[in-house]
C-alpha positions as CSV (number, residue, x, y, z in Angstrom):
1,X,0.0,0.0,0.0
2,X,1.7,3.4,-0.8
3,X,-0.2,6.8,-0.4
4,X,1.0,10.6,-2.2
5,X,4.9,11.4,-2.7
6,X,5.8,9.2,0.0
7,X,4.7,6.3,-1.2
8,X,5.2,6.4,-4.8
9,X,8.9,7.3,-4.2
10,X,9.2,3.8,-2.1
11,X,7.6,2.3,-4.7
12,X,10.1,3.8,-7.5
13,X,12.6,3.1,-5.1
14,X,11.8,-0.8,-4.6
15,X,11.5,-1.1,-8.8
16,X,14.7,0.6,-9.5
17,X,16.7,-2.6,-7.2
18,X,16.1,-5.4,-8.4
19,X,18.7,-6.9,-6.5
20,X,17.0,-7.2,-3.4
21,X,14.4,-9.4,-3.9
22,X,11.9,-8.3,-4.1
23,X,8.3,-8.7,-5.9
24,X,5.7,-6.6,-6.1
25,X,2.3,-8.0,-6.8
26,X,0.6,-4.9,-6.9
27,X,-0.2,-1.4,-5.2
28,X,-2.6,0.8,-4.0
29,X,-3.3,4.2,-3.4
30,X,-5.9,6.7,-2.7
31,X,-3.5,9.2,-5.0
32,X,-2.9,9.4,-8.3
33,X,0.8,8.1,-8.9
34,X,3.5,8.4,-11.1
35,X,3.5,6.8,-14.3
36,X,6.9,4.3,-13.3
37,X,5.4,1.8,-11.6
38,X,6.9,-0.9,-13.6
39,X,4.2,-2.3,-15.0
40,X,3.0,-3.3,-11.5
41,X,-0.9,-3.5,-11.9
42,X,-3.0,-0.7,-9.5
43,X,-5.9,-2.2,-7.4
44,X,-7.6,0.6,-6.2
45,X,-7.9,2.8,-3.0
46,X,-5.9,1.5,0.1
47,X,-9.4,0.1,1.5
48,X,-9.1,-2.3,-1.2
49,X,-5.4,-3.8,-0.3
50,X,-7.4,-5.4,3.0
51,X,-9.4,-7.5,0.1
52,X,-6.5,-8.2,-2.1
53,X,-4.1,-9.4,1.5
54,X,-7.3,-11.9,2.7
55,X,-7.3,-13.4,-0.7
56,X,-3.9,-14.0,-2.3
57,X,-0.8,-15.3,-0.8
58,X,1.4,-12.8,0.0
59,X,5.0,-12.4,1.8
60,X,4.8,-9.1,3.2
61,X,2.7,-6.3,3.1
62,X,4.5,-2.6,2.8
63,X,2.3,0.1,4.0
64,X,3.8,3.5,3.2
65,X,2.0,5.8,4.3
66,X,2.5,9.3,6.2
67,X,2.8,9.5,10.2
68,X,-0.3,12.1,9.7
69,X,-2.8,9.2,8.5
70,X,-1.4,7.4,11.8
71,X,-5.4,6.8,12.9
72,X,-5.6,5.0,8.8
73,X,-2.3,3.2,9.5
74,X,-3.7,1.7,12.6
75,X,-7.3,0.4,11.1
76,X,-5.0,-1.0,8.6
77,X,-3.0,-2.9,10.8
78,X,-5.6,-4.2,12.4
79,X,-7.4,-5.3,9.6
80,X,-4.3,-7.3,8.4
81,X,-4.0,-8.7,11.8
82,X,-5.7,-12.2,11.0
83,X,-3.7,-12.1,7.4
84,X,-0.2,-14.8,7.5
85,X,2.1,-12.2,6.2
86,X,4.6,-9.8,7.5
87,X,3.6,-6.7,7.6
88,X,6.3,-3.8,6.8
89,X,5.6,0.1,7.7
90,X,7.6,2.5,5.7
91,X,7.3,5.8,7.1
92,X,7.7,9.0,6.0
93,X,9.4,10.2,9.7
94,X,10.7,13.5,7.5
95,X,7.4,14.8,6.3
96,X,5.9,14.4,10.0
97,X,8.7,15.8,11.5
98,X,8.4,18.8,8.6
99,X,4.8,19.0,9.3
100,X,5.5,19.1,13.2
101,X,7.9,21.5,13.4
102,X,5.5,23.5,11.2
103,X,3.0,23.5,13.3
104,X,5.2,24.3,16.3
105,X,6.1,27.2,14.4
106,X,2.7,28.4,14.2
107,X,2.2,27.9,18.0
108,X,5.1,30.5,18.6
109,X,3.9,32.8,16.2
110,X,0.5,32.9,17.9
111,X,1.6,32.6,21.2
112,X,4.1,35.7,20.6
């Protein structure tokens, strides 16, 4: 499952090595993404991955997602709970920390 930049970058980033391993079944996203995805067939929203994990073998599942869906991230998990699979998160730590110190910036300003 990858959602916005975040997500289509590990995405691009899995697809451009090969050498690791790895195989990627298919993705989903609530966003549009870029147009490298390899060939790798798009299945719809992120609600739909729970679907596509209860009814195909899988290894792992990759959810890449921002720390600001965190409340998504965790229905997701759960979800997957009864699924035999790992389940990998890849977050984007820089964007939340971006968006945090942001914010903390907006507190000063309006507390000043």
């Amino acid at each position: 499952m990858v959602q916005g930049k975040w997500g289509s970058h590990v995405l691009t980033s899995i697809l451009a090595a090969p050498e690791a391993g790895f195989n990627v079944k298919a993705f989903f996203s609530d966003t549009e993404m870029a147009d490298d995805t390899g060939g790798k067939p798009h299945y719809g929203g992120v609600d739909h991955a729970i679907d596509y994990a209860h009814s195909h073998p899988l290894d792992q599942v990759w959810i890449a997602m921002p720390l600001s869906e965190a409340e998504r991230i965790n229905m997701l998990v759960n979800e997957l709970s009864d699924v035999s699979t790992d389940i990998r998160l890849v977050p984007d730590i820089y964007g939340f920390q971006a968006h945090q110190s942001l914010d903390q910036h907006r507190r000063w300003a309006i507390g000043s």
